[in-house]
DOSETOR-240239 format. One line per 3 residues: number of its first residue (from 1); for each residue x, y, z of C-alpha. Coordinates in steps of 0.2 Angstrom, whole numbers. Last residue first. Example, Ala and Ser with C-alpha at 12.3 -4.5 7.8 and 13.67 -1.06 7.14 Angstrom:
residues 2
2 = 68,-5,36  62,-22,39
This chain:
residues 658
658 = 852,1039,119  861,1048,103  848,1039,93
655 = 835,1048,103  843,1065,103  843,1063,82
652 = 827,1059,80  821,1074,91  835,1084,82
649 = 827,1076,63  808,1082,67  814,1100,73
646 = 825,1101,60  812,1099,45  814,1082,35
643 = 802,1073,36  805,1055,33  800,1045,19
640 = 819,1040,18  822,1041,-2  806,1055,-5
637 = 815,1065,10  833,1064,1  828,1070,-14
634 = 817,1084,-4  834,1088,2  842,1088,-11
631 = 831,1103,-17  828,1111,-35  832,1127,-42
628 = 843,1121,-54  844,1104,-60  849,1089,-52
625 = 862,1078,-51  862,1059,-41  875,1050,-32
622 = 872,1041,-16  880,1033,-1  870,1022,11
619 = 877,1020,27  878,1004,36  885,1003,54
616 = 895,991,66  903,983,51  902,968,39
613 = 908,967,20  924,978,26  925,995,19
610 = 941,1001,11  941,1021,10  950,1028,-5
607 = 970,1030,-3  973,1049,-1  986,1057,-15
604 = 985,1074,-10  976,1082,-25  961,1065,-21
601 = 959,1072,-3  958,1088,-11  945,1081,-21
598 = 936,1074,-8  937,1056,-4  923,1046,1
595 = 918,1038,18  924,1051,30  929,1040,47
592 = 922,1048,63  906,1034,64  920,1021,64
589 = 912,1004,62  907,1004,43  896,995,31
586 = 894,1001,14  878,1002,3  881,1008,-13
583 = 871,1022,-23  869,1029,-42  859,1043,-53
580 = 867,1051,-66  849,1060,-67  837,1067,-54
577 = 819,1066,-57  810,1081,-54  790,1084,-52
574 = 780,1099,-52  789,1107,-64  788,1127,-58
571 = 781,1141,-67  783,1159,-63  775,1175,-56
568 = 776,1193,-57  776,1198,-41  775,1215,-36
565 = 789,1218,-20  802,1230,-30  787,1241,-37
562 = 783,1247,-22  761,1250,-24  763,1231,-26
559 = 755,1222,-43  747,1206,-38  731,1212,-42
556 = 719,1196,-48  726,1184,-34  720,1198,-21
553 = 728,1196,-4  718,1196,10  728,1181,17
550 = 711,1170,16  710,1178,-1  725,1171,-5
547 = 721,1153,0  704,1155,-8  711,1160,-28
544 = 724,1145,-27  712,1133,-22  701,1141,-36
541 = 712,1138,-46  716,1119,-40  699,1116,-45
538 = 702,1114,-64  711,1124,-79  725,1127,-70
535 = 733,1146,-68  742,1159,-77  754,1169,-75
532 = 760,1189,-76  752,1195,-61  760,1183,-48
529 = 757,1169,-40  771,1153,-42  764,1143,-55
526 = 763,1124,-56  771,1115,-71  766,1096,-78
523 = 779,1089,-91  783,1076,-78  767,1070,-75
520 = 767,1064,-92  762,1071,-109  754,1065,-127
517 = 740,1055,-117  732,1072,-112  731,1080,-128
514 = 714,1077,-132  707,1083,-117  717,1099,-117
511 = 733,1101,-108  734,1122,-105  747,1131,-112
508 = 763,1140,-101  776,1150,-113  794,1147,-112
505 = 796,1136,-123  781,1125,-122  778,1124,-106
502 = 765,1112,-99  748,1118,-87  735,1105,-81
499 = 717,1109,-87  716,1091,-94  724,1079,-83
496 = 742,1074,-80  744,1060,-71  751,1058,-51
493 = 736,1060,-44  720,1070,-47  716,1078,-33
490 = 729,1074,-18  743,1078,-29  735,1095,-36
487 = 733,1098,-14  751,1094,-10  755,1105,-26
484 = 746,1121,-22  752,1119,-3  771,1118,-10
481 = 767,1134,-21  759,1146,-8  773,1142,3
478 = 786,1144,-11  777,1162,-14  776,1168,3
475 = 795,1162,4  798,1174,-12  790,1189,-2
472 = 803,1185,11  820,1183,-2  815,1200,-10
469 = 819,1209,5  836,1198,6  839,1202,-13
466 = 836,1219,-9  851,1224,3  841,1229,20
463 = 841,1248,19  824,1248,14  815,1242,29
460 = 819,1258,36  812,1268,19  796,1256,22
457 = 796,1260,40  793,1279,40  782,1282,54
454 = 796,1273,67  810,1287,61  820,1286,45
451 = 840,1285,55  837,1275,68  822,1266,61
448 = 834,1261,45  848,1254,58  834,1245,69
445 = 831,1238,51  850,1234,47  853,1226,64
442 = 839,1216,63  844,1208,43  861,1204,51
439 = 873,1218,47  877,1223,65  883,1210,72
436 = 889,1217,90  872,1219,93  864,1224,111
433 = 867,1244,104  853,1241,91  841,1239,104
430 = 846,1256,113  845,1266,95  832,1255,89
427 = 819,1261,104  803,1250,106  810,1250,124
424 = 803,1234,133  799,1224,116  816,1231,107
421 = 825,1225,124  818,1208,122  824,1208,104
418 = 844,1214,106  845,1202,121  839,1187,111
415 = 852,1192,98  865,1193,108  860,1175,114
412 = 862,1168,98  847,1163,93  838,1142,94
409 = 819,1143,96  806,1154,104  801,1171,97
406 = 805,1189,102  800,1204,90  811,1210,78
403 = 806,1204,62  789,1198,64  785,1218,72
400 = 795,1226,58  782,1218,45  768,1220,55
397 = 769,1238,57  773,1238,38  756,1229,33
394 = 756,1233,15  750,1215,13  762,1209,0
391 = 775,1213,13  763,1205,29  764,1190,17
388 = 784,1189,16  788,1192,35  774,1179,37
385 = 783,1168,23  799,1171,34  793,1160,46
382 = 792,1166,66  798,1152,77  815,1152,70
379 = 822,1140,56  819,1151,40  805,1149,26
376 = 816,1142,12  829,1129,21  812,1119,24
373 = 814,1114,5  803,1120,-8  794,1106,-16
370 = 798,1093,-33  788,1081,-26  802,1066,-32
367 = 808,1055,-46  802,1041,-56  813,1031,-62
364 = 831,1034,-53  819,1040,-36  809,1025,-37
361 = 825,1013,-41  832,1022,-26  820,1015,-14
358 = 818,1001,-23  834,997,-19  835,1004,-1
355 = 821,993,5  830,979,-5  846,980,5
352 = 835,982,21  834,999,29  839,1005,45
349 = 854,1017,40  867,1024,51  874,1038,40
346 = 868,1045,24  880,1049,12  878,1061,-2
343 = 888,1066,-17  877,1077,-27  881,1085,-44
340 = 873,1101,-48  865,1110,-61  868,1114,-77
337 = 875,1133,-74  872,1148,-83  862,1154,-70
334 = 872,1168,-65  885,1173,-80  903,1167,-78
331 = 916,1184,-85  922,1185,-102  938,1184,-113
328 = 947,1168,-104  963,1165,-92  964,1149,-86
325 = 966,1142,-66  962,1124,-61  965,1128,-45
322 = 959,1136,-29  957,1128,-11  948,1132,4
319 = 946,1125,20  960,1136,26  967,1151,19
316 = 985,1156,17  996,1146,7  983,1144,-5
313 = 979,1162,-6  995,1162,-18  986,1153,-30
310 = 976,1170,-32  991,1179,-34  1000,1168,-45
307 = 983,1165,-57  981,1186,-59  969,1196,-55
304 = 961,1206,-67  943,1201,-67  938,1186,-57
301 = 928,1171,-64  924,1157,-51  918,1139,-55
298 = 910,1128,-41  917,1116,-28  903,1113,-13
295 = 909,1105,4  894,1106,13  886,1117,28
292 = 888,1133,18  877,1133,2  880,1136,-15
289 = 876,1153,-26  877,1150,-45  886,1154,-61
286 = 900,1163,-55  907,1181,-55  922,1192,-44
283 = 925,1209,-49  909,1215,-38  918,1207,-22
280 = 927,1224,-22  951,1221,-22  962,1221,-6
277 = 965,1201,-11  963,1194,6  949,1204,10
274 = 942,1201,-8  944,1181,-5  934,1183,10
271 = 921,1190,4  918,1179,-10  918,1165,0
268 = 905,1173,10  895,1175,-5  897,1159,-10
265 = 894,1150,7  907,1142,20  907,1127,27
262 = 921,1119,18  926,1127,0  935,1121,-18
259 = 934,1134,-27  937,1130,-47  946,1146,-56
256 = 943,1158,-70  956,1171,-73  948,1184,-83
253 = 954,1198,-96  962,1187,-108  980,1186,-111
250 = 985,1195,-127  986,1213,-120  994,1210,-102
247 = 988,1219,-88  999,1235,-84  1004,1233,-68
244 = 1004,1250,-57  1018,1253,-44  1010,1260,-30
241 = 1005,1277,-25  1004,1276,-5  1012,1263,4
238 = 1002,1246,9  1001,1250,30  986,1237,33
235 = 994,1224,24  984,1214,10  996,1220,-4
232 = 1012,1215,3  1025,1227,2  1043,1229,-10
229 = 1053,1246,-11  1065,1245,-24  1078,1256,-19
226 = 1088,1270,-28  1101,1279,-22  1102,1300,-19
223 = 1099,1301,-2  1084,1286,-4  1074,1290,-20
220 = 1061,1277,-21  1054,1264,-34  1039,1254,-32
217 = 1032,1236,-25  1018,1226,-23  1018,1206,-15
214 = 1004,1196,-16  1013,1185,-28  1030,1182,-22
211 = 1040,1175,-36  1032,1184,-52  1029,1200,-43
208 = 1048,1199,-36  1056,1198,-52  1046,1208,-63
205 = 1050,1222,-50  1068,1218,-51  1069,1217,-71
202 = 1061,1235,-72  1074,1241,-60  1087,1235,-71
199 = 1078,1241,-87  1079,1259,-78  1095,1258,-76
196 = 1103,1258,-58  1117,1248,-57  1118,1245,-39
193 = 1098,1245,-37  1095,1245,-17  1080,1232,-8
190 = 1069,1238,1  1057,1226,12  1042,1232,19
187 = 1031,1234,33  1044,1223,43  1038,1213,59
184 = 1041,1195,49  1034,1181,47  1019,1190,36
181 = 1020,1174,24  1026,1187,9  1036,1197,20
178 = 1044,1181,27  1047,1177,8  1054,1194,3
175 = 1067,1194,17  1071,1176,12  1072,1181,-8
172 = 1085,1196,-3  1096,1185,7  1097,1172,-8
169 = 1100,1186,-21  1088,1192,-33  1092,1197,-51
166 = 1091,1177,-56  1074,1176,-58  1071,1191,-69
163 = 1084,1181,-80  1072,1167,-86  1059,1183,-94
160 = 1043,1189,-84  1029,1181,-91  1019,1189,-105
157 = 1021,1176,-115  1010,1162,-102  1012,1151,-90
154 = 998,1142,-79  997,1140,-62  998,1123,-57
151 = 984,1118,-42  974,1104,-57  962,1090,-50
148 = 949,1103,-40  933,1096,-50  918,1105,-59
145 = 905,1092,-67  905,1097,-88  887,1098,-94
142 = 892,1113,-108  886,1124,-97  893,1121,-82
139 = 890,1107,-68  894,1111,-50  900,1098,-40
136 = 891,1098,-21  898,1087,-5  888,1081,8
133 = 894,1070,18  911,1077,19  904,1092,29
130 = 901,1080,44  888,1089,52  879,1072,50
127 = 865,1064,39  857,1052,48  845,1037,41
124 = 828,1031,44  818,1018,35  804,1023,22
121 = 793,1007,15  791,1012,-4  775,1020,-11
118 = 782,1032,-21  779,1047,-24  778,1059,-6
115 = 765,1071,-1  764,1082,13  774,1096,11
112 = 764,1112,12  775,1126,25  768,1120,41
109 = 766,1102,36  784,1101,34  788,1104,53
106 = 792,1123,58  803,1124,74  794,1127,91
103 = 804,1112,97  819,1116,91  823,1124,107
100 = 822,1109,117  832,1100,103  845,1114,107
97 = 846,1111,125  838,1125,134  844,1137,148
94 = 859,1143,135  875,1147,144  877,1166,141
91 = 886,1172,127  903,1180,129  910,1196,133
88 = 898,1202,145  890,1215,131  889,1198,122
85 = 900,1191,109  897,1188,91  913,1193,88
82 = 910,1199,70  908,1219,71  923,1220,84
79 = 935,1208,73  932,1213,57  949,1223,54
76 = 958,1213,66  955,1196,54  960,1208,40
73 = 978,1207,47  978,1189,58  977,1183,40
70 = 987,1196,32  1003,1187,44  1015,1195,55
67 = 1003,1210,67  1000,1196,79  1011,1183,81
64 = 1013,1169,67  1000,1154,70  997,1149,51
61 = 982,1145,45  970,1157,46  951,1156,43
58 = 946,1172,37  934,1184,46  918,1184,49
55 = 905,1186,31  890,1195,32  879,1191,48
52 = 865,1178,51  855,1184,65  839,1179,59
49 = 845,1167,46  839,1173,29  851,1171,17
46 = 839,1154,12  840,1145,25  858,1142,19
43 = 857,1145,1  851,1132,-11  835,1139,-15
40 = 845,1159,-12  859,1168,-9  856,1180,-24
37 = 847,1166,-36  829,1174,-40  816,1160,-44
34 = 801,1168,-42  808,1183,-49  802,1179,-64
31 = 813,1167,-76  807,1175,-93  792,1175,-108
28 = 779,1168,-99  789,1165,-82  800,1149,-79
25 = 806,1138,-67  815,1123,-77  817,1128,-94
22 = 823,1146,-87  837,1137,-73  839,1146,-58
19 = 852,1143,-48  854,1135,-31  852,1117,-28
16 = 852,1110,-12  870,1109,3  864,1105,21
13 = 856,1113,37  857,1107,54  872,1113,61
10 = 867,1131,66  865,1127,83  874,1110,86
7 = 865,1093,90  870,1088,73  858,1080,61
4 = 862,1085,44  844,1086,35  838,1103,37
1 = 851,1107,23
C-alpha cells in the first residue's frame, strides 16, 4: 500500500493480504485476535485513517438530471455527511506540498523493520496510483484464483414462463425502461389490466420483475379498474406495502457473485451495493476484506437477492462489475480464503536483468521478513500503536488526547480545523461542529464525550465500532511483533535454533537440541503478546519481557480490566515465501499506458499490451500469491531493498519527478 508513489494525499497506499489464515497466524488452540480481519492487515492503513469516513456516495454513471437516476438518488442522501467540505465550502489550499507533509511520517525503523533476507543488490522501482498496477485475485478454498470472465445471469425453473414476456407492449416496455434508468421524472409507472384475472395480473408482475430488475410493483384499485403499479426499488418515494416475492424453494438461498472493484475497499463496496439495492450490508458475506487503492476481484455471497437485480447494478455503477453469478445453500465464511493472487507492476526500474533475477529468484526460493506492513500503524504523526499502548495502559486521558490532538502531516483541512479547535476549546460539542464527516474515528469520540461526559472516556471511546478499537491494540501488538523479529534475526540468523517455537497443529512447541536439523527457518513462529502464548526459549524472551516493561505493561498480566482489549495472543511464521511465483521485464515509453489487462479489459475483448524490445522505460512485472495475513508490500521491499514507508517513497518520488 505505502508503496504506490503518487504525489496525491491519500494515494500512497496499495493492495496486502487481508484474512486470516489459522495454520498461518495462530493461537494455542485458535486464530487470537492478533489477527482479526474486520478491515484490517490488508486494509487501507489499516481502517484507521484518521479522518477516514464510512463509505461516500456511489460513483454514477449516467449524467441524467437530478432527481432521474438512483445514482444521483442515494448520492443526495449522503451528500451533507460525505462532502468533505469545509465550513467555507471547500478546503483551503494546503501551505505544504504533500512530500513536505510527509516528512513527519513514520519510516520503517519506527515501527521494527530493519532486516531483509537476501543479500541481493536493491535498485529502485515505482509503483504508481495507477490502480491497474496492482491488481488482487482472491483464491477460495479449494485454491481456485477468482476471475470476472462470466456477466450472464443464470436461468433457472422458477423463471417466469416465455409468455410473461409477451404481456407488455412496446410503449409499456419504454416507460418501464426509463424508470428503470431513472430517465424519466415519473415515481411510477401504471399500467391497466384489460382482462383482469388474477392469473393475468400474476403474469404482468412476472413480466416486468424478470425484465426490469430493480423495478417492484403491486396491484391497485383505480375507480374501479385495476392497474399494475410498477417503481423502482432504490427510489426515495418507493410506495408503501409492496408486492412481496416469494423466493423460490428449489433455488438456493444465496446468489454468490465475483466483484470486480477500483479503488474502493470491501466494506465500502458493500456499502454501496446496499444503497443501491435498499437492503443491510449484514446480508451480504465474503471470505476476506481487500484494500482500496487496487483493483481487487474477490467472491461475494448475498442472501435473497436475485442474479437480475444485482446484474442490473451493472448499468449503473462505475468501477465496478459483478458476474459470475450462482445460486448456492450457504453464505462465504471470513477466512475461508487461500490467500491472494498478486499481479504487480513496478514502474521505472533501475536494475539490471540479472539484479532483478536474482532478485526474484531470492524471493521464489527463499522468500521474505514476514513483518507488518506500514499500512498497520497509520500514516499521521501520531501512530496508532501509541493509541494501542495507552489502551493496554488504562491511560484513557492519553488515549483521547493521541486521538484528537493536532499532529503534523497530511489531513484534510476539516480535519485540522476540527483538532485545533479541540486543543483551544477541549469542547466536543464545538469540535465536533468543524466535521462534515462525522463517522471517522474523531467524530465518533467527540460524539461519545458529547453524550458521556469528559470523566467518562471509556464509554465515549465506546461508541467507535469495535473492530476499529480493536485495530489500535492490535498495531501495539504488530509493533511489538516486527521489533521481536528484527532483533531474533539479528541473534541467531536466518536458522532455526534450539528454544525457537514451531506449530504443530495448532499448538506452539519448543525446537529442542535434537530436533533442530528436522526444521527450517520457515517452520519458525514468533508470538504476538498476549496471555494465552508462549515464548522462546532463548534471549529473545527476555527482549520481549524489557520491551513491555519499558511500556509499563506486564508481559505476565495481559488480561485488560475491559474484557474487549485483553490480548490473548498469537503466533506468526516468521518467514513467508510466496508461491506461483513469476515476473518479466518489459520496456515501455508511455508512462500512462496500463501494462496488463484486467479482467474487464479481457470481458470486452482488449488486445494485450505489445511491448517493443527497447523503450524509454522498464518495468518489472510480477506474479506471486501469498497467504493470508501477510503483506505485498514487505514482498515488494525484500525485492527492491528499499524502504517502503511513504514518507521515504514521496521523497523518492519528488526526486524522480525533477
Amino acid at each position: 500500500m505505502e508503496m504506490t508513489m503518487s504525489l496525491k494525499r491519500g494515494c500512497l497506499v496499495v493492495e496486502d493480504n487481508d484474512s486470516v489464515a489459522p495454520h498461518e497466524e495462530t493461537k494455542k488452540q485458535k486464530v487470537s485476535e492478533g489477527c482479526l480481519t474486520d478491515r484490517q492487515d490488508g486494509v487501507e492503513n489499516d481502517g484507521l485513517h484518521s479522518g477516514e469516513s464510512e463509505p461516500g456516495p456511489p460513483e454514477v454513471e449516467s449524467t441524467a438530471k437530478d432527481g432521474e437516476n438512483s445514482c444521483a438518488q442515494v448520492q443526495e442522501e449522503e451528500e451533507e455527511e460525505e462532502d468533505g467540505l469545509s465550513e467555507a465550502g471547500e478546503e483551503e489550499e494546503e501551505p505544504e506540498s504533500f512530500a513536505d507533509m510527509m516528512k513527519h511520517g513514520l519510516t520503517e525503523l519506527d515501527v521494527g523493520i530493519s532486516k531483509f533476507v537476501s543479500s541481493h543488490q536493491g535498485f529502485s522501482g515505482i509503483l504508481k496510483e495507477r490502480y491497474s498496477d496492482f491488481v488482487v485475485h482472491e483464491i477460495g478454498k479449494d485454491g481456485r484464483i477468482s476471475h470476472l470472465d462470466d456477466l450472464s445471469v443464470p436461468v433457472d425453473e422458477e423463471d417466469p414462463p416465455e409468455d410473461a414476456l409477451t404481456v407488455l407492449t412496446p410503449e409499456d416496455r419504454q416507460q418501464l425502461e426509463e424508470l428503470q434508468l431513472f430517465k424519466n421524472k415519473e415515481t411510477s409507472v401504471a399500467i391497466e389490466v384489460i382482462e383482469d384475472t388474477k392469473e393475468k395480473r400474476t403474469v404482468i408482475h412476472q413480466a416486468i420483475k424478470s425484465l426490469f430488475p430493480g423495478l417492484e410493483t403491486k396491484t391497485e384499485d383505480r375507480e374501479g379498474r385495476k392497474y399494475i403499479v410498477a417503481y423502482h426499488v432504490a427510489g426515495k418515494k418507493a410506495l408503501a406495502n409492496p408486492r412481496k416475492h416469494s423466493w423460490p424453494k428449489s433455488r438456493g438461498s444465496y446468489c454468490h457473485f465475483v466483484l470486480y472493484k477500483e479503488n474502493k475497499d470491501t466494506m465500502d463496496a458493500i456499502n454501496v451495493l446496499s444503497k443501491y439495492l435498499r437492503v443491510k450490508p449484514n446480508i451480504f458475506s465474503y471470505m476476506g476484506t481487500k484494500d482500496k487503492r487496487a483493483i481487487t476481484v474477490q467472491e461475494i455471497a448475498v442472501l435473497k437477492i436475485s442474479a437480475q437485480r444485482l446484474a442490473h447494478l451493472n448499468k449503473c455503477l462505475m468501477n465496478f462489475k459483478l458476474g459470475n453469478f450462482s445460486y448456492q445453500k450457504t453464505p462465504l465464511k471470513l477466512g475461508e480464503l487461500q490467500g491472494n493472487h498478486f499481479t504487480v507492476v513496478l514502474r521505472n526500474i533501475t536494475g539490471t536483468d540479472e539484479q532483478v533475477r536474482q532478485a526474484m529468484q531470492s524471493l521464489k526460493e527463499t522468500g521474505f521478513v514476514n513483518y507488518y506492513g506500514m499500512q498497520r500503524f497509520g500514516t499521521t504523526a501520531v501512530p496508532t500503536y501509541q493509541v494501542g499502548r495507552a489502551i493496554l495502559q488504562n491511560s484513557w486521558t492519553e488515549v483521547m488526547d493521541l486521538i484528537l490532538k493536532p499532529r503534523s502531516g497530511a489531513e484534510k483541512g476539516y480535519l485540522v480545523k476540527c483538532r485545533e479547535e479541540w486543543a483551544k476549546t477541549k469542547d466536543p460539542a464545538s469540535a465536533l461542529k468543524k466535521l462534515p464527516v462525522k463517522r471517522c474515528v474523531e467524530g465518533q469520540l467527540l460524539r461519545g464525550l458529547s453524550k458521556y461526559g469528559m470523566k467518562n472516556i471509556v464509554s465515549a471511546f465506546g461508541i467507535i465500532p469495535r473492530n476499529n478499537r480493536l485495530m489500535y491494540i492490535h498495531s501495539y501488538q504488530s509493533y511489538v511483533w516486527n521489533n521481536m523479529v528484527s532483533r531474533r534475526i539479528e541473534e541467531y540468523g536466518l536458522r532455526p535454533v534450539p528454544g525457537d517455537l514451531v506449530l504443530k497443529g495448532a499448538t506452539a512447541t519448543y525446537i529442542e537440541e535434537d530436533d533442530v536439523s528436522n526444521y527450517s527457518i520457515h517452520d519458525v513462529v514468533m508470538p504476538l503478546p498476549g496471555f494465552d502464548v508462549i515464548y522462546p526459549k532463548h534471549k529473545i524472551s527476555e527482549a520481549y519481557r524489557e520491551m513491555l516493561a519499558a511500556d509499563n505493561l506486564d508481559i505476565d498480566n495481559m488480561r485488560h480490566t475491559i474484557r474487549d482489549y485483553s490480548l490473548s495472543g498469537a503466533y506468526r511464521k516468521i518467514i513467508i515465501r510466496p508461491q506461483s511465483v513469476s515476473w518479466e521485464v518489459v520496456a515501455y515509453d508511455d508512462p500512462k499506458i496500463p501494462l496488463f489487462n484486467t479482467d474487464v479489459d479481457n470481458l470486452e475483448g482488449k488486445p494485450p499490451p505489445v511491448f517493443a524490445s527497447e523503450g524509454k522505460y522498464r518495468a518489472l512485472k510480477m506474479d506471486f500469491s501469498l497467504p493470508p495475513s501477510t503483506y505485498a508490500t514487505m514482498a515488494i521491499r525484500e525485492v527492491l531493498k528499499m524502504d517502503t514507508s511513504i514518507k521515504n517513497q514521496t521523497q523518492l518520488n519528488t526526486s524522480w519527478l525533477r
